[in-house]
N, C-alpha and C positions, 0 to 999 in steps of 0.2 A: 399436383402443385405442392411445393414442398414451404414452408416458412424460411426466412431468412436467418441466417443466427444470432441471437443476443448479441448486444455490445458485449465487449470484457469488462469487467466491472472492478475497479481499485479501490482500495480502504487503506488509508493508513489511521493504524492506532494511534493513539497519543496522550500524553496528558499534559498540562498547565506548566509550565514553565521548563521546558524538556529539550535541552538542546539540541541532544542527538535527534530530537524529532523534528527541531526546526531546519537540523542539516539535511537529513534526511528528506525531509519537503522541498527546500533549494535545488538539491540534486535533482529530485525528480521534474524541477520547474525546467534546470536546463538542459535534462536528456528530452522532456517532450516538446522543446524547443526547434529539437532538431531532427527525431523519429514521430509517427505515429502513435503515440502512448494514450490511452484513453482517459479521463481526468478523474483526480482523486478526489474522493469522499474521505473528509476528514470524521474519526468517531473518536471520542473521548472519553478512554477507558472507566475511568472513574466513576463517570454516572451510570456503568452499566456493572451492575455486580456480576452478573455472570464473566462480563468479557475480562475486567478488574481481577477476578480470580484464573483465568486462563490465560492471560497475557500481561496482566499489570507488571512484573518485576524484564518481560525481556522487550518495552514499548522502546522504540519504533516499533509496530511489526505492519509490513505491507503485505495484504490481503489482494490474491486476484483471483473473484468468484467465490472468495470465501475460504480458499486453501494457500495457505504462507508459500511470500515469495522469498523472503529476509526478514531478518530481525536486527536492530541495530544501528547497523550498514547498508545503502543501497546495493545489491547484489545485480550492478549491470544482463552482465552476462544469463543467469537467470531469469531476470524478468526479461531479456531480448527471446530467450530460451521458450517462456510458459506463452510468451505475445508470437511467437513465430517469426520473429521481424528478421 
């Protein structure tokens, strides 16, 4: 008997007051409106120094599993790409 596989798991980075991160989230509200997209966990860079020093200067960035999907810009194609859809 084998286990099922984990959910996919999505992160977007972010920090306080951050446009592109608020488009960035929109976007994602209305492609998982209409695909299968698994729901995002929002982290916010800032209280995390490690993440803040590896990602603070390119935030958006969408995390699936932990490895970057985009940065910035939602990169459709890409996340339809890493999700198999």
């Amino acid at each position: 008997m084998t286990a099922a596989p984990a959910a996919a798991r999505l992160v977007l980075l972010t920090r306080a007051e951050c446009e592109l991160c608020e488009h960035l989230l929109l976007e994602l509200g209305r492609r998982r409106a209409r695909e299968p997209i698994p729901a995002v966990t929002l982290v916010g860079v800032d209280a995390v120094p490690l993440l803040r020093r590896r990602w603070g200067l390119k935030v958006p960035v969408l995390l699936l599993d932990g490895e970057r999907v985009c940065e910035q810009r939602l990169d459709v194609a890409e996340l339809r790409r890493l999700l198999r859809l």
